[in-house]
ROKOL-94277 format. One record per residue (C-alpha): residue number from 0; residue in one letter; y, x, z. Coordinates in nm, 4 decimals. Example, Ala and Ser with C-alpha at 12.3 -4.5 7.8 and 13.67 -1.06 7.14 Angstrom:
<atoms>
   n res    north     east       up
   0   A  -0.4500   1.2300   0.7800
   1   S  -0.1060   1.3670   0.7140
</atoms>
This chain:
<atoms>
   n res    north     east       up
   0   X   0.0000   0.0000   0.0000
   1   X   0.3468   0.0960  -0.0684
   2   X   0.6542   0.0617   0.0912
   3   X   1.0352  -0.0056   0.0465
   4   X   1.3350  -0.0702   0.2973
   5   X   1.5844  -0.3054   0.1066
   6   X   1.9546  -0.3839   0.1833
   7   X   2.1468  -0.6420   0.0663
   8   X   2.5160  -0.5012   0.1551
   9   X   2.5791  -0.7944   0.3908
  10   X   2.9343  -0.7382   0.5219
  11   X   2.9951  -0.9648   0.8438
  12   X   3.0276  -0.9119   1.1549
  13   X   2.7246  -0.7716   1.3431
  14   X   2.5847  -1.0872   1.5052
  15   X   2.4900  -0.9425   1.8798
  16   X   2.8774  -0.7399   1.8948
  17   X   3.1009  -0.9653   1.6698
  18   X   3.2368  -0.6199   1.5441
  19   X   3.2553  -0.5402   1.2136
  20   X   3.3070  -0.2070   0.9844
  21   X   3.4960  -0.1251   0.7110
  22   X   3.3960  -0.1715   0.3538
  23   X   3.4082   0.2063   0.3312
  24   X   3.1858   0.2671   0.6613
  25   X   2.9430  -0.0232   0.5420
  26   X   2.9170   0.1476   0.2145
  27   X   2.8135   0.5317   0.4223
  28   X   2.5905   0.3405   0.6399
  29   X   2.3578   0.2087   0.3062
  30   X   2.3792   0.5977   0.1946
  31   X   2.2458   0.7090   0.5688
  32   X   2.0025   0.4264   0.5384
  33   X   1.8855   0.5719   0.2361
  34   X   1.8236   0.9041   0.3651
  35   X   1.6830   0.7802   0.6786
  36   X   1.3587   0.6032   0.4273
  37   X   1.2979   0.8971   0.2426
  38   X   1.2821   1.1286   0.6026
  39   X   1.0638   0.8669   0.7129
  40   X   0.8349   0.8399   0.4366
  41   X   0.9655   0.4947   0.2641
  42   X   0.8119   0.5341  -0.0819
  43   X   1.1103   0.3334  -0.2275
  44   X   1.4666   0.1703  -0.1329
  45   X   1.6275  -0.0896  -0.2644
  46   X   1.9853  -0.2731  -0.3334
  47   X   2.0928  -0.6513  -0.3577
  48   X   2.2685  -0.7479  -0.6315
  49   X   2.5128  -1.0668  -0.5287
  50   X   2.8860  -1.1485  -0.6088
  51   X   2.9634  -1.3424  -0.3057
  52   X   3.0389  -1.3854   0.0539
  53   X   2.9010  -1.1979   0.2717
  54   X   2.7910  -0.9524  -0.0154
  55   X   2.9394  -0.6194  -0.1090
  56   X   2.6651  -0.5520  -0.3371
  57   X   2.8530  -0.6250  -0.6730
  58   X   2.7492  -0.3111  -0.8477
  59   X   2.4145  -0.2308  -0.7413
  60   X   2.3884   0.0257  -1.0538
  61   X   2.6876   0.2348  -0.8684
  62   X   2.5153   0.2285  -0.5382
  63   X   2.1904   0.3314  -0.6593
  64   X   2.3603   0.6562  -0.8413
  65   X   2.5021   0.7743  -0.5145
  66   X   2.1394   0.7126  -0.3712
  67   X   2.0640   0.9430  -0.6104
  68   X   2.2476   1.1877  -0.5654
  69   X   2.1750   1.1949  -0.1616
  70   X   1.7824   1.1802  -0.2246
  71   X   1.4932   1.3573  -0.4242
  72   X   1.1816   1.1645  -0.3863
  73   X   1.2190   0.7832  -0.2886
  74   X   1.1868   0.5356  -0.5768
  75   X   1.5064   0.3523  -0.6320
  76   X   1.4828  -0.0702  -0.7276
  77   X   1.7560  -0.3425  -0.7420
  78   X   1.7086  -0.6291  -0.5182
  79   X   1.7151  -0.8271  -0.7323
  80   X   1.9304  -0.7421  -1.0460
  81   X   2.0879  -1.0885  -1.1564
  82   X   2.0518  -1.0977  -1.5105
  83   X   2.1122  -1.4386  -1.5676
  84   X   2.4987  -1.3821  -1.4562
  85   X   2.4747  -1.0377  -1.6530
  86   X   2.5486  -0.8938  -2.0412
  87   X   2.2434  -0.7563  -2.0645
  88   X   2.3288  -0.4618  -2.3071
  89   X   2.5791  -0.3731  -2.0451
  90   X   2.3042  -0.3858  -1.8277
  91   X   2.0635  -0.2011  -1.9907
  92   X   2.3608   0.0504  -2.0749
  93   X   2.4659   0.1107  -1.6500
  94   X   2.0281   0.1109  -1.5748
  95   X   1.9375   0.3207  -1.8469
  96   X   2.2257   0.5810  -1.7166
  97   X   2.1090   0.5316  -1.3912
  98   X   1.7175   0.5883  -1.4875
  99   X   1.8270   0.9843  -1.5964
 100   X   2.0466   1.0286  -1.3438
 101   X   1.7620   0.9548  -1.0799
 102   X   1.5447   1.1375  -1.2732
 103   X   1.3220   0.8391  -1.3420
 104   X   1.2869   0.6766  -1.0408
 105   X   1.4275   0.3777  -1.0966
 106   X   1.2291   0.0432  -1.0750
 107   X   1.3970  -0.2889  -1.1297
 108   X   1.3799  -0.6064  -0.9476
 109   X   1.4970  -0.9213  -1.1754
 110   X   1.5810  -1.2474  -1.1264
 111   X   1.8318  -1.5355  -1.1592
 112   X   2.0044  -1.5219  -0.8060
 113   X   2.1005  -1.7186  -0.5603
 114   X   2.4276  -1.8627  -0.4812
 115   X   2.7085  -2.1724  -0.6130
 116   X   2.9910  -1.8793  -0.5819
 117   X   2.8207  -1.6402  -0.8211
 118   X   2.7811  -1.8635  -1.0794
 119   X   3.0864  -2.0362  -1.1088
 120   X   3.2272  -1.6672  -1.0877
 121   X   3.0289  -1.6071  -1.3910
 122   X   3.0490  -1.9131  -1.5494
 123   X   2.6940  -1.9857  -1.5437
 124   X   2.5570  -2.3605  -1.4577
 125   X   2.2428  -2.4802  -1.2558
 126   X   2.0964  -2.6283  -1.5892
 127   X   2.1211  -2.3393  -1.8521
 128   X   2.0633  -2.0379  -1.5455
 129   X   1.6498  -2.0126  -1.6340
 130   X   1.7280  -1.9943  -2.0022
 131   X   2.0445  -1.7209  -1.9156
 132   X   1.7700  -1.5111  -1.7025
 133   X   1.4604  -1.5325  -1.9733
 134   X   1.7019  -1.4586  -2.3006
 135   X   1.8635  -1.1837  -2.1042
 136   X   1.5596  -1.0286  -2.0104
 137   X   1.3870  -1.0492  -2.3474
 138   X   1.6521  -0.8791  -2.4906
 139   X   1.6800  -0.5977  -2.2161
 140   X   1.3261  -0.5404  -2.2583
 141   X   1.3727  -0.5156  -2.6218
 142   X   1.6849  -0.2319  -2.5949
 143   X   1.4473  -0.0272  -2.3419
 144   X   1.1506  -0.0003  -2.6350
 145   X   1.3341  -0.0194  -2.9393
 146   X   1.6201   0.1908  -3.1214
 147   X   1.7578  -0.1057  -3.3455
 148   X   1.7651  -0.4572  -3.2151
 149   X   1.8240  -0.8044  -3.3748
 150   X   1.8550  -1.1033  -3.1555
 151   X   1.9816  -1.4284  -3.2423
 152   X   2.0562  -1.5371  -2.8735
 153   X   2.2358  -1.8353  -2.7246
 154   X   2.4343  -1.7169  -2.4144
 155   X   2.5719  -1.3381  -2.5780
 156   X   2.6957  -1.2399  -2.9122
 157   X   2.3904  -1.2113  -3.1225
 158   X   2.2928  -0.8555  -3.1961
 159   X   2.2056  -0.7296  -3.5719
 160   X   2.0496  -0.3746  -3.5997
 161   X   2.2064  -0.2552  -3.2633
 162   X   2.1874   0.1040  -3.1430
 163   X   2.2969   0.1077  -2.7582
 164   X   2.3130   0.4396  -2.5525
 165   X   2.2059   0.6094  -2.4144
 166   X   1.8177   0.6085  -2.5013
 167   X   1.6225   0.5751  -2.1567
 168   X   1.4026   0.8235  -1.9654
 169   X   1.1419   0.5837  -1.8598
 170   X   1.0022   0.4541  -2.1681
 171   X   0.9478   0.1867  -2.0893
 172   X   1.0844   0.1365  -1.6879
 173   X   0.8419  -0.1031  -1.4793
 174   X   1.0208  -0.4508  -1.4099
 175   X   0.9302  -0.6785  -1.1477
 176   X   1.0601  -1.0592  -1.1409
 177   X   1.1896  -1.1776  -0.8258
 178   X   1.0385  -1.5555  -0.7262
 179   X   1.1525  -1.7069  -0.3948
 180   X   1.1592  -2.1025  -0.4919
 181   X   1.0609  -2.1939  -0.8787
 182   X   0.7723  -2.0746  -1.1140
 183   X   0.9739  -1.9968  -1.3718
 184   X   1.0622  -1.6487  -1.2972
 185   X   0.6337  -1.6220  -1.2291
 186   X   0.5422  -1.7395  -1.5565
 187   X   0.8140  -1.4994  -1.7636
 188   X   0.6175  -1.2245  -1.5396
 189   X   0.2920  -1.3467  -1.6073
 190   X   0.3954  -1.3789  -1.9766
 191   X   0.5149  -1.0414  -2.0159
 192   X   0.2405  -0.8501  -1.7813
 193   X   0.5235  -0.7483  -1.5427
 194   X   0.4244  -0.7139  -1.1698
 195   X   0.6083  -1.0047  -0.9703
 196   X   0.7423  -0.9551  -0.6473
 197   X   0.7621  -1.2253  -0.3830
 198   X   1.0908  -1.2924  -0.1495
 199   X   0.8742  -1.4454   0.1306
 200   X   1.1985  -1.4343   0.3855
 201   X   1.2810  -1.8083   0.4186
 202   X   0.9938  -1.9956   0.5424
 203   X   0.6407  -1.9822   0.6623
 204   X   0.4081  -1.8696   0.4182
 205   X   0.2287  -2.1602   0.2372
 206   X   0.5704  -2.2200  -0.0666
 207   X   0.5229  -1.8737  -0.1504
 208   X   0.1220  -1.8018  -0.1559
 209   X   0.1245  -2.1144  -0.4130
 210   X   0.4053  -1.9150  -0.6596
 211   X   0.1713  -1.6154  -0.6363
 212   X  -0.1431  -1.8417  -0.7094
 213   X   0.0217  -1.9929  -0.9694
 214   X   0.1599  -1.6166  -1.0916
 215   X  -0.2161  -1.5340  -1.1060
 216   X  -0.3203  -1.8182  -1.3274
 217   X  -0.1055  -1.7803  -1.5630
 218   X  -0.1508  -1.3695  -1.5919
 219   X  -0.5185  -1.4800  -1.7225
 220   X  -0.3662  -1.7591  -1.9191
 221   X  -0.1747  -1.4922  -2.1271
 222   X  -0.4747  -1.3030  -2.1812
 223   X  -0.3939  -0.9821  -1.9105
 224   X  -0.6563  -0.8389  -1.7056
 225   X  -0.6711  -0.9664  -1.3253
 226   X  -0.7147  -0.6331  -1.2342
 227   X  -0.4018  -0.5522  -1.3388
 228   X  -0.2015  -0.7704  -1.1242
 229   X   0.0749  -0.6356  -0.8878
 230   X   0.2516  -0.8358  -0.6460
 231   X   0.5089  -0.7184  -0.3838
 232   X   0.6209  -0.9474  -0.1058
 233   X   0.9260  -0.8823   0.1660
 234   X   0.9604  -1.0044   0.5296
 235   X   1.2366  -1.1752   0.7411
 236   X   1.3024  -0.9085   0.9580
 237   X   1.1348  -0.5960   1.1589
 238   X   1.1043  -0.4855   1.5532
 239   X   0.8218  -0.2846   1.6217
 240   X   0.7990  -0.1481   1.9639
 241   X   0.4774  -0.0303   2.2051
 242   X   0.4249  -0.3433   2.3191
 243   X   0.5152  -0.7098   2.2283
 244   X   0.7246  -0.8085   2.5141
 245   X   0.9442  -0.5154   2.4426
 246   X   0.9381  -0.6035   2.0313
 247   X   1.0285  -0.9860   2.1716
 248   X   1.2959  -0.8513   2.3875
 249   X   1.4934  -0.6318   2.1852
 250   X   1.4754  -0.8811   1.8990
 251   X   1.6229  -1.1959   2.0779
 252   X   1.9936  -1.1526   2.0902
 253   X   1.9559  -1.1141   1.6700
 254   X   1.7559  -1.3998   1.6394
 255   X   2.0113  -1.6297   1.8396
 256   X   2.2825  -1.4837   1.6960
 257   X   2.1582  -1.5451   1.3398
 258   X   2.0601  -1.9164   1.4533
 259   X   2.3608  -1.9427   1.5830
 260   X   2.5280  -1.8577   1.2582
 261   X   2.3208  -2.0824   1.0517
 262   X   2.3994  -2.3556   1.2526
 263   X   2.7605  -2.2606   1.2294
 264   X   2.7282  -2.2804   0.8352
 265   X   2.5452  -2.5423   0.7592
 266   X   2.2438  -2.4274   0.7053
 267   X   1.8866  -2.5309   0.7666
 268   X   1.7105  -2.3785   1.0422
 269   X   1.3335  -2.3218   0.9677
 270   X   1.2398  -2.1835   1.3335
 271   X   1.3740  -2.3467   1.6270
 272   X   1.2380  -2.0366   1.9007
 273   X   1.1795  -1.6427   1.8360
 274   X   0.8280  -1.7089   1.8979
 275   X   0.8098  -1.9273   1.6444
 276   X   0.9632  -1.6819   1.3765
 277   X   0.7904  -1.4100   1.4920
 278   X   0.4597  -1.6113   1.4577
 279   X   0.5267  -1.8310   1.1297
 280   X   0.7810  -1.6809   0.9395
 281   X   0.7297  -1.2747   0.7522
 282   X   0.8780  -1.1277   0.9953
 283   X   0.7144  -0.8569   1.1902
 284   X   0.7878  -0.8338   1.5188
 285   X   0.5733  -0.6945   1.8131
 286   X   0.3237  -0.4036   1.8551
 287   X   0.1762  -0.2184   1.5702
 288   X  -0.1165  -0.3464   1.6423
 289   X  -0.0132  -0.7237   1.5998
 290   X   0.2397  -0.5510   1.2817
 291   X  -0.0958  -0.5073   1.0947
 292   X  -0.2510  -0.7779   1.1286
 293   X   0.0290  -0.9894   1.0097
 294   X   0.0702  -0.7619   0.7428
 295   X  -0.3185  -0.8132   0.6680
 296   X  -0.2934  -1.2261   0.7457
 297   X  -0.0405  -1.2279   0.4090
 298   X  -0.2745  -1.0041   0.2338
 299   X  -0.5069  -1.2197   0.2225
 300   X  -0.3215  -1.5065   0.1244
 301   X  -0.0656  -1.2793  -0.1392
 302   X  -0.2688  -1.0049  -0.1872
 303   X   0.0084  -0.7867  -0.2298
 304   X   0.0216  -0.4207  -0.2976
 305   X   0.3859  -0.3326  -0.1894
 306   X   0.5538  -0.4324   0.1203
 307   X   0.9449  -0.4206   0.1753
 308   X   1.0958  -0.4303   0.5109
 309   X   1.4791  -0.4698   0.6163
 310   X   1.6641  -0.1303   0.5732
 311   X   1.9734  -0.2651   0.7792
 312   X   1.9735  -0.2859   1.2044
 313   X   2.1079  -0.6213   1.1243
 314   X   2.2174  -0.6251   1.5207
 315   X   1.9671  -0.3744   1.6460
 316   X   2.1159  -0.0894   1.7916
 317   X   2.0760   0.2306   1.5353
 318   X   1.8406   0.3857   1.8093
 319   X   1.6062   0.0573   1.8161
 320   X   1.6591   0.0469   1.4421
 321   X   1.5439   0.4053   1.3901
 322   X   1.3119   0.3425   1.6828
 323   X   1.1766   0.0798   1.5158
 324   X   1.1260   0.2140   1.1594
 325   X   0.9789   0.5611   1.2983
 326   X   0.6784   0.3603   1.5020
 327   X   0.6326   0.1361   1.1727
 328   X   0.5648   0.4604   0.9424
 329   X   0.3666   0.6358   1.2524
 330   X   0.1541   0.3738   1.3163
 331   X   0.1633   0.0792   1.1250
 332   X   0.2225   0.1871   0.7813
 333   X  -0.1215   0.4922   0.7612
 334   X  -0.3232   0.2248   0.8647
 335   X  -0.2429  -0.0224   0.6081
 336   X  -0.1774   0.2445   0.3219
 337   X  -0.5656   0.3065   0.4448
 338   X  -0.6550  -0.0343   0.4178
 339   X  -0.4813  -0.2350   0.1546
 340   X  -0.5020  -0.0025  -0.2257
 341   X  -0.1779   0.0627  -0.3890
 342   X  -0.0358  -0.0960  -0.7050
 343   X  -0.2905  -0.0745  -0.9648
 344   X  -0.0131   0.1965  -1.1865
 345   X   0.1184   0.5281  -1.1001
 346   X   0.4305   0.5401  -0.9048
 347   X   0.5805   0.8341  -1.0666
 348   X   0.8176   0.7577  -1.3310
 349   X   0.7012   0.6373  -1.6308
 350   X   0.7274   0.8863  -1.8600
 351   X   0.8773   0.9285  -2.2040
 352   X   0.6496   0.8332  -2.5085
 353   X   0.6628   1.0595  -2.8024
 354   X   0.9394   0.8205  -2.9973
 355   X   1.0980   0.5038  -3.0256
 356   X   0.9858   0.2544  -3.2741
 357   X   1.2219   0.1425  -3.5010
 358   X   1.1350  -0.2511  -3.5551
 359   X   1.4357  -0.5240  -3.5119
 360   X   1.3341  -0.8206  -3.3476
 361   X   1.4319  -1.1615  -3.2645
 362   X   1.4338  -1.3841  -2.9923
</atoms>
């Protein structure tokens, strides 16, 4: 099994203190939390992509560079890269920079996003934001495999014979789709042979195991091998400490001060108690004993390959945080990287074929 610590760039107040950093300071502390997962032994971190309240993460693509440039070894993926809001030869053009920049280690996370701010920003609506996401990403995949490309698309200027630079390192670079609520985005994986990758941060398991069971029937459908399946899934938070009542303990001013806050905005609450998150929802709270055999309880229900945990204290203290995140990869994570195989590709970069065909195509 592999594993990723994921930010979104939240910028609120911290929910235990009320106090709140600077945009500058928020931005260091995603670079130290970047450094942090590759000391540890994180085999990937990831960024958000959203263009809203509470957000900073805008420009994922700028972010990752500086990740970059700070680490040597982690695997660097968007979280999720909102193409359905996005140009997607501009985006090819920023991820294809990015992919030599990082020296190939770029991975991308797709999906339509979330959010009534974002899209009127972008000018997007409710009823056309599936089509936005699956012509966008036919024609990104398209630029990353082909030299010239013709696409007579809907939402974008159609393209005749295009050349768009520069030429990527990873030919091609692995996509996964992002699914939290609709099969949709699990079918355009399962059409394409692209590994899917589960939110699973919301609500108890059961709405999610049926998008991956449905993600699996349609991989045969399309004619790909089962055993070629990957699926990734996150979780709703992480506490791991020696023993459960301590995990319990330090964890309940952020869960009441995050219920609080829902409750403040309107939102629904899913779990009433901190028991009842820590024992329903993905998040993994408590020893690393009970930690693994959560993480093995979704297995068998997902069976997932990759595993992404929260990258932010989100109200911790930094010495819980780190606390935390040191006990997961000294105990928690050997065990399961024993246990549960990794994704069924190489994780090194994907590298270049010998040369680009030249077909146009159109979508």
């Amino acid at each position: 099994m592999k594993f990723l610590a994921i930010t979104l760039v939240a910028h609120r107040p911290d929910p235990v203190t009320g106090e709140r950093t600077s945009t500058h300071q928020r931005f260091r502390e995603v670079l130290d939390s970047a450094r942090l997962a590759e000391e540890l032994g994180f085999d990937g971190f990831g960024v958000g992509e959203r263009h809203e309240r509470p957000f900073i993460s805008s420009s994922p693509a700028v972010v990752l560079s500086h990740v970059a440039a700070v680490t040597r070894r982690i695997r660097l993926f968007t979280a999720v890269t909102t193409l359905s809001l996005l140009d997607p030869v501009r985006a090819y053009e920023d991820y294809a920079t990015l992919d030599h920049l990082s020296d190939g280690r770029l991975d991308l996370i797709i999906g339509k996003g979330n959010g009534a701010a974002q899209r009127d920003l972008f000018h997007v609506t409710p009823e056309d934001q599936w089509a936005r996401n699956a012509e966008s990403y036919d024609v990104f995949r398209r630029l990353w495999r082909q030299d010239r490309v013709t696409a007579a698309t809907r939402f974008r200027p159609p393209l005749q014979d295009a050349e768009v630079w520069p030429r990527p390192f990873q030919r091609p670079i692995r996509v996964w789709h992002g699914s939290a609520t609709s099969k949709d985005s699990a079918d355009l994986a399962a059409r394409h042979g692209d590994p899917l990758f589960s939110a699973n941060v919301t609500h108890p398991i059961e709405p999610y195991a049926e998008l991956i069971r449905h993600y699996r029937e349609r991989w045969e459908h399309y004619g790909h091998d089962p055993a070629r399946v990957a699926v990734g899934a996150g979780t709703a938070g992480l506490q791991v400490a020696p023993t459960s009542q301590e995990a319990l303990a330090a964890y309940r001013p952020v869960f009441e001060a995050n219920r609080a806050f829902a409750e403040q905005s309107g939102l629904p609450v899913v779990f009433e108690t901190l028991e009842d998150f820590a024992e329903r929802s993905s998040a993994l709270i408590g020893s690393p004993q009970q930690v693994i055999d959560k993480v093995h309880r979704y297995h068998d229900r997902f069976g997932h390959t990759v595993l992404h945990v929260q990258a932010d204290a989100g109200g911790l203290t930094a010495s819980r945080h780190r606390a935390s995140l040191e006990l997961f990869q000294a105990q928690v994570a050997p065990v399961l990287r024993r246990d549960i195989p990794d994704p069924p590709f190489a994780w090194e970069p994907v590298l270049p074929f010998p040369a680009p065909t030249q077909e146009t195509t159109r979508v």
